[in-house]
C-alpha positions in Angstrom: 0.0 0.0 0.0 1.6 3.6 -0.7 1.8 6.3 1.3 -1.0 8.1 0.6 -3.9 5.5 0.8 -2.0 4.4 4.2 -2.4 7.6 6.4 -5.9 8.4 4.5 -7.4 4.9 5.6 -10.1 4.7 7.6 -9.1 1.2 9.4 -5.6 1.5 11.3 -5.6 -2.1 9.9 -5.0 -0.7 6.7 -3.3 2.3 7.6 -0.9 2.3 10.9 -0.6 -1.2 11.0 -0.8 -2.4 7.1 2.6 -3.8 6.7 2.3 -6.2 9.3 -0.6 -7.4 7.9 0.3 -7.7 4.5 0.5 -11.8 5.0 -2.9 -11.9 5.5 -4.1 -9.1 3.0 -5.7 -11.0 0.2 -7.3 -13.5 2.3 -9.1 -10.8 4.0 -9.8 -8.1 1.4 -12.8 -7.6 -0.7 -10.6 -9.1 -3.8 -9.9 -12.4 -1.4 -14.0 -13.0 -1.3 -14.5 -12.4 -4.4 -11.9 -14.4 -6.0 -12.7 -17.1 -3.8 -16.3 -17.2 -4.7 -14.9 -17.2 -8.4 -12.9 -20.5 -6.9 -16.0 -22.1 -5.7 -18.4 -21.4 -8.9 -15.7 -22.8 -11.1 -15.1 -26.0 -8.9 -18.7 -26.5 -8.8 -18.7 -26.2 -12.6 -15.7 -28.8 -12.8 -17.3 -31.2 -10.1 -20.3 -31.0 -12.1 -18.6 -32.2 -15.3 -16.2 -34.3 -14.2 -18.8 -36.8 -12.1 -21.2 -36.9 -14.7 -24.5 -37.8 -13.1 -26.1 -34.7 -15.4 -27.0 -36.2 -19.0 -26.9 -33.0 -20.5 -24.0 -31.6 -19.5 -21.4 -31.4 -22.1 -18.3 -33.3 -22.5 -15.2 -31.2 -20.9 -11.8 -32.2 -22.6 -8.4 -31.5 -20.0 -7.7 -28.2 -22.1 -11.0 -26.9 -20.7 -10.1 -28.1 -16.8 -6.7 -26.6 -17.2 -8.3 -23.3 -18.5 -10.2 -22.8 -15.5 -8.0 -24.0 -13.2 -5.5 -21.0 -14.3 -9.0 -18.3 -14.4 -8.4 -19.7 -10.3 -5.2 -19.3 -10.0 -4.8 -16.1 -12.0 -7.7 -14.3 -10.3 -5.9 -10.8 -9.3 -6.7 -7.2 -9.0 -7.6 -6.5 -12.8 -10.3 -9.7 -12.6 -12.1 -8.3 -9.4 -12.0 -4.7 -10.3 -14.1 -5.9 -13.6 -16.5 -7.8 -11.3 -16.9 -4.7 -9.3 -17.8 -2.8 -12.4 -20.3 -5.4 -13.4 -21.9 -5.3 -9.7 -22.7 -1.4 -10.1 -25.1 -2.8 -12.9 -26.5 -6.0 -11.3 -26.3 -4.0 -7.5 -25.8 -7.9 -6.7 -22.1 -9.4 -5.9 -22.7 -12.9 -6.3 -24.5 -12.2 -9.6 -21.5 -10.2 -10.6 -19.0 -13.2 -10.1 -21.3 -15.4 -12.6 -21.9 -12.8 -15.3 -17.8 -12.0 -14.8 -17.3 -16.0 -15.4 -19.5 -16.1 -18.0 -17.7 -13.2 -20.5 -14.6 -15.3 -19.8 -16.5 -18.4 -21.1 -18.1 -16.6 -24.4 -14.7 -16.1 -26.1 -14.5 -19.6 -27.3 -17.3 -22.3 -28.6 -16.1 -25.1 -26.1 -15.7 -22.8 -23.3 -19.6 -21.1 -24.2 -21.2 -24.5 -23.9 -20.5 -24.3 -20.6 -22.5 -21.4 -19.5 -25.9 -23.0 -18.8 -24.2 -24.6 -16.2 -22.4 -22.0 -14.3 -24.1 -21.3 -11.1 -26.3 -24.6 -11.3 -29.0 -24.9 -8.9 -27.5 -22.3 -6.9 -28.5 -19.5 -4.6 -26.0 -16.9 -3.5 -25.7 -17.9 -0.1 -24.6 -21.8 -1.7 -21.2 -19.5 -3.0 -21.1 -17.0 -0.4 -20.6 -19.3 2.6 -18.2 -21.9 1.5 -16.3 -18.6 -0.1 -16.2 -17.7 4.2 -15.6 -21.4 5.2 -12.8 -21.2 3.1 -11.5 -18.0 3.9 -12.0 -19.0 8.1 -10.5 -22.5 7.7 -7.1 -20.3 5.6 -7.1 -18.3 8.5 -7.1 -20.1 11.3 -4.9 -23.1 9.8 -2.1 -20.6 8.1 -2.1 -17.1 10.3 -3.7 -17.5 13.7 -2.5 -21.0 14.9 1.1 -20.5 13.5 1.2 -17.2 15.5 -0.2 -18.3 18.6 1.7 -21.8 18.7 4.6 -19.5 18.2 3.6 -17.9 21.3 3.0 -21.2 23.3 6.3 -22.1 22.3 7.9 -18.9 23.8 6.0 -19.4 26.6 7.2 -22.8 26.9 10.6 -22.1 26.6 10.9 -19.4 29.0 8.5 -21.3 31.5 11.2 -24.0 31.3 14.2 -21.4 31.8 12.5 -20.3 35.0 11.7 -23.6 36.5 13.6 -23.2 39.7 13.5 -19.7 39.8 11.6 -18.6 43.3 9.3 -15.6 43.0 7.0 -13.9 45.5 2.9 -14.9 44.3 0.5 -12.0 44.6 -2.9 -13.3 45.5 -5.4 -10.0 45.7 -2.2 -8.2 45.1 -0.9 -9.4 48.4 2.5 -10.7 49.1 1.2 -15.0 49.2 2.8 -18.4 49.1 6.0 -18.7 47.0 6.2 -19.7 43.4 8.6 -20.3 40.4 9.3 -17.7 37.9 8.7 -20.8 35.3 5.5 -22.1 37.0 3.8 -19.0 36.1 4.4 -19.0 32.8 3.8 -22.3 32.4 0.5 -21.5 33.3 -0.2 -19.6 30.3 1.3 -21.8 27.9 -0.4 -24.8 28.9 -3.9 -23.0 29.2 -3.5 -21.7 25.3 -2.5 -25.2 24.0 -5.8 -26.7 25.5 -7.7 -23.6 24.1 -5.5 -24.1 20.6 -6.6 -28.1 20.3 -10.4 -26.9 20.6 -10.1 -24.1 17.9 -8.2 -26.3 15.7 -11.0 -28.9 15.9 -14.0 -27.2 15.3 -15.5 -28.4 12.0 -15.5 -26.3 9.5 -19.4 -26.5 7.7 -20.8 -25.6 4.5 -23.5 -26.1 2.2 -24.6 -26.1 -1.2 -28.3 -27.3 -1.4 -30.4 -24.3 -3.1 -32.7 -21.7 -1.9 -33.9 -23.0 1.4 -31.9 -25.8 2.3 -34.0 -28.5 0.0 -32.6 -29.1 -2.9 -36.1 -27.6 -4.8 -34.7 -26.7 -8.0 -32.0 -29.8 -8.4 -34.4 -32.8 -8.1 -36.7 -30.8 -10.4 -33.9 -30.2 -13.1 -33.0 -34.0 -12.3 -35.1 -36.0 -10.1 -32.6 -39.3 -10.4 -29.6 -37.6 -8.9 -28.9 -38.0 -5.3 -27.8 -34.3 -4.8 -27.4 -34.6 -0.9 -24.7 -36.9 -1.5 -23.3 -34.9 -4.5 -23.7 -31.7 -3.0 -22.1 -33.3 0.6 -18.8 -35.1 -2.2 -18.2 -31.4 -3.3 -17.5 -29.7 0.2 -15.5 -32.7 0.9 -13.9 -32.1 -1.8 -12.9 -28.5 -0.9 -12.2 -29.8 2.7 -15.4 -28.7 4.0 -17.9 -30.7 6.1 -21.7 -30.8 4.9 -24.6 -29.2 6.9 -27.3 -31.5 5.8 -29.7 -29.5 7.8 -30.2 -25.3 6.9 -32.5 -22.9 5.4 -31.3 -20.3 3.2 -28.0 -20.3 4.9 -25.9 -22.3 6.7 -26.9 -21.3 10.4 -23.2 -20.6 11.6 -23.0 -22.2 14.9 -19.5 -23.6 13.6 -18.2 -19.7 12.7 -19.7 -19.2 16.4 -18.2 -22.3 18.0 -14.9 -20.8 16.1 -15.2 -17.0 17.3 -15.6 -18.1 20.6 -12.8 -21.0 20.9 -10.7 -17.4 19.7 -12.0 -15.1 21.8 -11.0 -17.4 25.1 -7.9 -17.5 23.7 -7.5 -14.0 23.2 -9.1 -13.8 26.9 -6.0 -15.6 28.2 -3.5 -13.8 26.1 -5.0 -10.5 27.8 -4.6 -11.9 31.0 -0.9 -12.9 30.3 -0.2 -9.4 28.9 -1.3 -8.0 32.2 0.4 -9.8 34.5 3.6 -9.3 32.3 3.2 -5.8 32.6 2.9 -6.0 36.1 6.1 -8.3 36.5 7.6 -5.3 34.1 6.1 -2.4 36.5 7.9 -3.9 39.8 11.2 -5.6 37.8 11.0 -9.1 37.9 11.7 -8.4 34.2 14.0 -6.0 32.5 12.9 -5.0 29.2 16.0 -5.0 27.1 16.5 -1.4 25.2 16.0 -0.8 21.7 18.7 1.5 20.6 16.3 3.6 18.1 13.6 3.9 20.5 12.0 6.6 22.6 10.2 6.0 26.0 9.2 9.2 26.7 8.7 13.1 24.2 10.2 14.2 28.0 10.9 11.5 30.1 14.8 10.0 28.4 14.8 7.2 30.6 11.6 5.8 29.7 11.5 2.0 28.2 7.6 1.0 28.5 6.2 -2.4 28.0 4.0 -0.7 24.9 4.3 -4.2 23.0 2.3 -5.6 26.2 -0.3 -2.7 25.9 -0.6 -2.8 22.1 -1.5 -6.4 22.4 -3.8 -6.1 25.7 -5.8 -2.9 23.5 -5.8 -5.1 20.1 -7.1 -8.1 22.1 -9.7 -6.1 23.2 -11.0 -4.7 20.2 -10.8 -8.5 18.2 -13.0 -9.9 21.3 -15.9 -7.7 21.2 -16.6 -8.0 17.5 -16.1 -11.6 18.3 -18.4 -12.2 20.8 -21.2 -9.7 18.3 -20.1 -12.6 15.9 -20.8 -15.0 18.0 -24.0 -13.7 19.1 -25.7 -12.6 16.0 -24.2 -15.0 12.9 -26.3 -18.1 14.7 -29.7 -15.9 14.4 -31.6 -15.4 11.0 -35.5 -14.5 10.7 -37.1 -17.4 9.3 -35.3 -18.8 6.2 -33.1 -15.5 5.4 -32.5 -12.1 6.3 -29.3 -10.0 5.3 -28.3 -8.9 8.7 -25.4 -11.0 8.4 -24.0 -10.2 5.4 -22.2 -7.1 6.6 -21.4 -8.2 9.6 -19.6 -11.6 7.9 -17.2 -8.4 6.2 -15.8 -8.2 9.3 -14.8 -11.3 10.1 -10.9 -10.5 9.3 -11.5 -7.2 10.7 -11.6 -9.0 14.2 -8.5 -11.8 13.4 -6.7 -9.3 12.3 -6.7 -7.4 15.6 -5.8 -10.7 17.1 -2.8 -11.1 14.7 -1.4 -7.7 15.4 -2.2 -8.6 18.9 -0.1 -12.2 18.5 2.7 -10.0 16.6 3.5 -7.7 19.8 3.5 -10.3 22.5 6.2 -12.3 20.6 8.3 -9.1 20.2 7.3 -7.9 24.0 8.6 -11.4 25.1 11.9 -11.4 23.2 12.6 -8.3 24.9 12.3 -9.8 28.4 15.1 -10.2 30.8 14.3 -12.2 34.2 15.9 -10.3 36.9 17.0 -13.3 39.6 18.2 -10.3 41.8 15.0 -8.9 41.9 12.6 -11.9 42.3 14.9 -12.9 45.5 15.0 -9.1 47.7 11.3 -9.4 47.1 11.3 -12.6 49.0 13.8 -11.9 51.3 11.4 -8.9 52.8 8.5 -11.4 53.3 9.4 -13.9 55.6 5.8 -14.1 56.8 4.9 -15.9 53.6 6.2 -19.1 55.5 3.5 -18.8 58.4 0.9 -20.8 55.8 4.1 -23.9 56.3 4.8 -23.3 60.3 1.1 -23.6 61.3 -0.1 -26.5 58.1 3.5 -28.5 60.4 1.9 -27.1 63.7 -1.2 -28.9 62.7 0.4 -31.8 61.8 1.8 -31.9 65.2 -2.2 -31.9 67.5 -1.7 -27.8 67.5 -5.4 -26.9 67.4 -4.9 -23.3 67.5 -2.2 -23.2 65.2 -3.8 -20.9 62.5 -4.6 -18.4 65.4 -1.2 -18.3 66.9 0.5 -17.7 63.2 -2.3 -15.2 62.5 -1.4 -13.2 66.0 2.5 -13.2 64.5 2.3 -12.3 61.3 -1.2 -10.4 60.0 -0.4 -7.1 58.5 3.3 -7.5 59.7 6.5 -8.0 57.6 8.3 -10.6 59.2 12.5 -10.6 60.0 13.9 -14.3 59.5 14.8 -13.8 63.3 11.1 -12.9 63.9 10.3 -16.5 62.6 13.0 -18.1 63.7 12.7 -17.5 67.7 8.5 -18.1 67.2 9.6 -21.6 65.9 12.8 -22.5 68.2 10.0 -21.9 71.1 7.6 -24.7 69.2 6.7 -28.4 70.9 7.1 -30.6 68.1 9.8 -33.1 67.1 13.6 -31.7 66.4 13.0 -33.1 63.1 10.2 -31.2 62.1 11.8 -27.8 64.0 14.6 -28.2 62.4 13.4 -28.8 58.9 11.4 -25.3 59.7 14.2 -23.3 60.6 16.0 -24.3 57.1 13.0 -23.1 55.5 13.0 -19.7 53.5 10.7 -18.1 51.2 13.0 -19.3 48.3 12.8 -22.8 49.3 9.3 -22.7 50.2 8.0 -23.3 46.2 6.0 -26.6 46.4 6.3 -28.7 43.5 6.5 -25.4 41.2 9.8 -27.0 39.4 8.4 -30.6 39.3 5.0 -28.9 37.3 7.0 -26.7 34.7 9.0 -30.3 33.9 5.0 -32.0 33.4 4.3 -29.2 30.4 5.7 -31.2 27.9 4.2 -34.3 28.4 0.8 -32.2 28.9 -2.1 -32.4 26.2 
C-alpha cells in the first residue's frame, strides 16, 4: 500500500498497522471474497462435469479443466475490479462473479457450452458461505494458529528457563505463598494449547443445497440424482464438512463455536499481557533497550512495556466483534435475512486485531530479561509468607490453635527471619520437624513449582 492510501485509511488495519498485515491481506480483502467465490463457482462447474451424473451436460476435454483451473489461479486485482464494475449494474455481488465468469467463457465455442451450467441450482448464499468457510478454515490453519503456537512455544521455553527460579505470588495483590518464575508461565502456555486443540478442531461446515436448504430446483432439473450426497462429495472435496440440515444459509454455529474458541484464547493472552506488565512495573523483568527507541517526548529514561499494551488494546477490540459474531451470525429471521452479510465483512476485521495482537507479544517477550536479583529481595522482605508452612506442620503436630497463633505473629506484619526463627525455636514438636522449619526460607518454600513446569511437555 503507498503512502498516501495508508495515512488516509479509515481502518488502522490498513493504515498504521498495514505492513504487518500484508500476510494476510488478500485473504481478507474484498478481492480475497471475491476471488474465492470465483474458486468455488468454477469447482462447482468442474465437479459437475467431471462426475457426470447430469446427462446434459457437455463433455469437458483436459484443455477446458486446465483453462479454468488458471481463471483460479490467475484471479488478481484486474479480474475483481471488472466484477466490481459489473456489480454497479447487477447491484448484486454474487451475480457479478457469474456474469464476470460467464464473459470469460463466451470467447471460445467449447468454453460457451459451458454457461448454462455455471451457477447450477445455486442461490448466492450456496457461493457466499463456502467462499467464508474457506476464507476462516485459511485463517485459522495458516495465520492464527502458527502465530499463537509460536507464542505457546515462547511461553514454553521461558516457563522452562525459569523452572527453579523462586518468586514472591500476589494473590489480591498481596505478598502469598512462593512460586517459580517458570511455574507462572507455564500456566499460560499450557492454558492456550488446551484452548489451541479446541479451535483447531471445530469443523468447518458448508452447504450447497439451493434456496432454502432442500434441494427444490435440483431434483426438479433431475429427479434421479442424489444431490445430498453430490452436494455433501463437493465440500469434501474442498475440505469442508456438509450441513445437511439449513435454510437459506448455513446457520453458523460452527463460525460461532470458532469465534468463541478465539476469543477465550485472546481472553488468556489479555490476562498474560497483564500480568507481564505487572512483572515489568515492579522488575521481575527488565525489558532489554532498543537503541532507536523513545520511551518518553520528556521522560529520556523511559522503556515501557508498549508491546504488552498494544496487544492487551488489540485483544480487546478483536474480542468484542467476536463475541457480536458469535452472538448474531447463529440468528436469522425465518429462512433468510441479510443482517449478516455485513457483519460476515468483518470477520478478518476481528483476526486481524488478534494477529497484530499475536505480533506484539512475541516481540514484547523477546525483549524480556528475568531479573534473579530482583525476584529474590522481594522474598527476602517477606518472611511471613512461610506462616501458611509453620502452622499447616503445627497442625500436623495436635496444635489446634495453630492458625490463630500464626495469624497473632504475622497479619499485617512484615516478618524478619529472626522474627520467625525464635517463634519456631519456642515450638513443641519433634527436632525433626523444628529443624526442617528453621532451614526453611521463602525461596525454598516453592511446592512442587519445578516438578510442574517439567510436566508441560508431556501435557495435552
Amino acid at each position: 500500500m503507498n503512502e498516501q492510501l495508508a495515512l488516509t485509511a479509515i481502518s488502522p488495519l490498513d493504515g498504521r498497522y498495514g505492513a504487518k498485515l500484508d500476510a494476510c491481506r488478500e485473504l481478507f480483502s474484498e478481492q480475497g471474497l471475491i476471488r474465492r467465490r470465483v474458486l468455488v463457482e468454477v469447482r462447482w462447474l468442474q465437479f459437475l462435469a467431471k462426475r457426470g451424473e447430469l446427462a446434459d451436460f457437455p463433455a469437458v476435454s483436459p484443455v477446458v479443466h486446465d483453462w479454468l483451473d488458471r481463471l483460479v489461479a490467475g484471479f488478481g486485482y484486474q479480474e475483481a475490479s471488472r466484477v466490481k464494475a459489473i456489480e454497479k449494474t447487477t447491484n448484486h455481488d454474487v451475480k457479478a462473479v457469474e456474469y464476470f465468469i460467464g464473459e470469460q467463457l463466451a470467447g471460445d465455442a467449447e468454453l460457451a457450452r459451458l454457461r448454462p451450467f455455471l451457477h447450477f441450482a445455486c442461490t448466492s448464499e450456496d457461493i457466499n458461505n463456502v467462499a467464508y468457510a474457506l476464507i476462516l478454515r485459511s485463517a485459522r490453519d495458516d495465520h492464527v494458529v502458527p502465530a499463537l503456537r509460536t507464542l505457546v512455544a515462547r511461553l514454553r521455553g521461558m516457563a522452562r528457563a525459569g523452572a527453579t527460579l523462586p518468586m514472591l505470588a500476589r494473590t489480591h495483590g498481596q505478598p502469598a505463598s512462593p512460586t517459580t518464575l517458570g511455574k507462572e508461565l507455564a500456566n499460560f502456555a499450557w492454558r492456550l494449547q488446551r484452548q489451541l486443540a479446541i479451535l483447531e478442531a471445530v469443523p468447518v461446515l458448508a452447504k450447497l443445497n439451493g434456496a432454502v436448504g432442500n434441494f427444490n430446483a435440483h431434483l426438479v432439473a433431475y429427479p434421479g440424482v442424489d444431490w445430498p450426497a453430490l452436494s455433501r462429495d463437493f465440500l469434501h472435496s474442498l475440505g469442508l464438512e456438509a450441513n445437511p440440515f439449513t435454510t437459506q444459509i448455513e446457520p453458523h454455529d460452527w463460525m460461532a463455536e470458532y469465534f468463541d474458541a478465539l476469543a477465550r484464547i485472546n481472553t488468556i493472552l489479555i490476562d498474560a499481557a497483564r500480568d507481564f506488565w505487572a512483572y515489568i512495573s515492579i522488575g521481575y523483568f527488565r525489558q532489554r533497550p532498543q537503541a532507536r527507541e523513545v520511551g518518553s517526548s520528556t521522560m529520556p529514561h523511559k522503556v515501557n512495556p508498549i508491546d504488552f499494551e498494544n496487544a492487551e488494546g488489540n485483544l480487546g477490540v478483536a474480542n468484542a466483534l467476536l463475541q457480536h459474531f458469535s452472538a448474531k451470525l447463529p440468528v436469522s429471521r425465518w429462512q433468510r435475512d441479510l443482517s449478516d452479510s455485513t457483519v460476515l465483512r468483518n470477520v478478518g476485521v476481528a483476526i486481524a486485531h488478534g494477529l497484530l495482537a499475536y505480533q506484539a507479544l512475541a516481540a514484547g517477550l523477546d525483549k524480556l530479561d528475568a531479573d534473579p536479583a530482583r525476584l529474590a529481595a522481594d522474598l527476602e522482605a517477606n518472611w511471613e509468607v512461610l506462616a501458611e508452612a509453620v502452622q499447616t506442620v503445627l497442625r500436623k503436630h495436635g496444635y489446634s490453635d495453630a492458625y490463630e497463633q500464626l495469624k497473632a505473629l504475622s497479619r499485617g506484619r512484615q516478618l524478619r527471619p529472626d522474627d520467625l526463627r525464635t517463634f519456631i525455636s519456642g515450638l513443641d514438636i519433634p527436632r525433626t520437624a523444628r529443624d526442617a522449619l528453621l532451614q526453611l526460607t521463602p525461596a525454598t518454600y516453592t511446592g512442587a513449582a519445578g516438578q510442574l513446569v517439567a510436566g508441560l511437555d508431556g501435557s495435552s
